[in-house]
N, C-alpha and C positions, 0 to 999 in steps of 0.2 A: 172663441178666443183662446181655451184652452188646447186645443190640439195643437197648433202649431208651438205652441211651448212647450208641449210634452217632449216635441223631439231633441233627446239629447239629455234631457233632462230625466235626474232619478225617479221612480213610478212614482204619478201624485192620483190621488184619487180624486177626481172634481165634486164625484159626491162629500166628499170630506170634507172639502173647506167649510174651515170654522167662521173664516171673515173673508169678505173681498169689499172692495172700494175702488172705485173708478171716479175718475176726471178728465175732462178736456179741456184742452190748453189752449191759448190762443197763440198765433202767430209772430210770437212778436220774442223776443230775451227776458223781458221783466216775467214772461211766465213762468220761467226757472224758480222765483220768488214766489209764484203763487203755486206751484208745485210742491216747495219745501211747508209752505204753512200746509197746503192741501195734508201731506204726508205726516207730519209735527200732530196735527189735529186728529188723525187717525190712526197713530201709532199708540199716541197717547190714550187712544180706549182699548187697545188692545198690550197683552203684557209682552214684549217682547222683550224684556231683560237689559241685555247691556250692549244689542245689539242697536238700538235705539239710531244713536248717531251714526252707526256705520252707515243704515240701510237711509237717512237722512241724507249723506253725502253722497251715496252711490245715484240715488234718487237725482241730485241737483246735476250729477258729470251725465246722467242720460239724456236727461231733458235735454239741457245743454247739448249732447252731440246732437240730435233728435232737434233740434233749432236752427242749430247753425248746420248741418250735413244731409237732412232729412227732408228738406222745403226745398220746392222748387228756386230756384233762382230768378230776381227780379224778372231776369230778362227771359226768362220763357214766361211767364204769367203775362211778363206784356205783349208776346205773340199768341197769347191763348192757348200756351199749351197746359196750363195748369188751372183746368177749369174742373169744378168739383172735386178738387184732391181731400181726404179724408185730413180730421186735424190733428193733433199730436195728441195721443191721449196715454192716458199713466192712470197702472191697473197696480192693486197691491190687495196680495190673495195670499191669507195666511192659514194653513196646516197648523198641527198641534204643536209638532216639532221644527217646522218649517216657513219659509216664508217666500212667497217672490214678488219681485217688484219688474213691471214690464212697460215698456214704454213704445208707443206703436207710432210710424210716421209713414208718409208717403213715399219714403225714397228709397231706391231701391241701388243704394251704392252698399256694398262691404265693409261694415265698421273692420277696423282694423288699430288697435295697440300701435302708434308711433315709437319706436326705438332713439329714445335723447340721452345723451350723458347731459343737459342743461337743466338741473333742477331749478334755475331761478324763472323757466320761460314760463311766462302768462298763460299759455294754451299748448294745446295737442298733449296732454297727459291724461286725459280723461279716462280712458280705458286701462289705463294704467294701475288709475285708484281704483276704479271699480273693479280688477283683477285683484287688488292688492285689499280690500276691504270686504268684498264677497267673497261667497263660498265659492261658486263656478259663476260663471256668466256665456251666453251666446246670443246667438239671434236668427233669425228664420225668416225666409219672406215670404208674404201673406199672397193667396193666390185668390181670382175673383174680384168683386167688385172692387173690394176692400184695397187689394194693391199693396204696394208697401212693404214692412218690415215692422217684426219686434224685436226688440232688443232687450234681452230680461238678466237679471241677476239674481240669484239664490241665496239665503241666510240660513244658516241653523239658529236652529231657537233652544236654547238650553233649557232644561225642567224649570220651572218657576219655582219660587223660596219660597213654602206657605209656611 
């Protein structure tokens, strides 16, 4: 899991990680919700300062892209072409100073940042906050059985206050 987010990404040591936690999502929008508690539940054992909500919201515009961009579409699962597609899963692996949050899907389109002057629109900002509330963000696509794409975003983690 870790290689393909190395690339791009500042040197992480995998023997390092202090924490990781993983989930898999189910196919559906409500899992956006059980992402955020997933996340809320596991951040809260780890200290990550006042980063807390950032990486809470970045977490929910992934998923979210990762739902709606990432799944096949009705209408190839009903021709059988999305038979054993892997499911959406959300990986959150924290470093001492560091943090990422990765979210892996079947699809193998190019997230890409929408350019809107309409801040009041419901959707297509996603990438946007996650650009605006992460440290860096990319994504990578998964080669093998596995298929797919991760899309991950970066935190720094400031000293903790003892």
């Amino acid at each position: 899991m870790l290689k393909p987010l190395r690339q791009g990404l500042p040197p992480l040591d995998p023997a390092a990680v202090s924490n990781a936690a993983s989930c898999a999502l189910p196919a559906r929008l409500e899992a956006v919700r059980e992402a955020r508690q997933f996340t809320r539940r596991t951040l809260g054992q780890w200290d990550v300062g006042d980063r807390f909500d950032d990486i809470c919201l970045v977490v929910s515009e992934l998923v979210t892209n990762a739902l709606r961009h990432g799944l096949p579409s009705a209408e190839a699962e009903s021709n059988g072409c999305a038979d054993h597609q892997p499911p959406v899963r959300l990986h959150l692996m924290r470093w001492t100073g560091r943090l990422v949050c990765a979210v892996r899907d079947p699809g193998r389109t190019t997230p890409e940042a929408r350019e809107s002057d309409d801040f009041s629109a419901e959707s297509g900002r996603g990438l946007f906050l996650v650009d605006s509330f992460a440290d860096s963000w990319g994504w990578h696509p998964l080669a093998g059985a596995l298929g797919g794409k991760v899309v991950w975003a970066l935190f720094g983690l400031g000293t903790p206050v003892e």
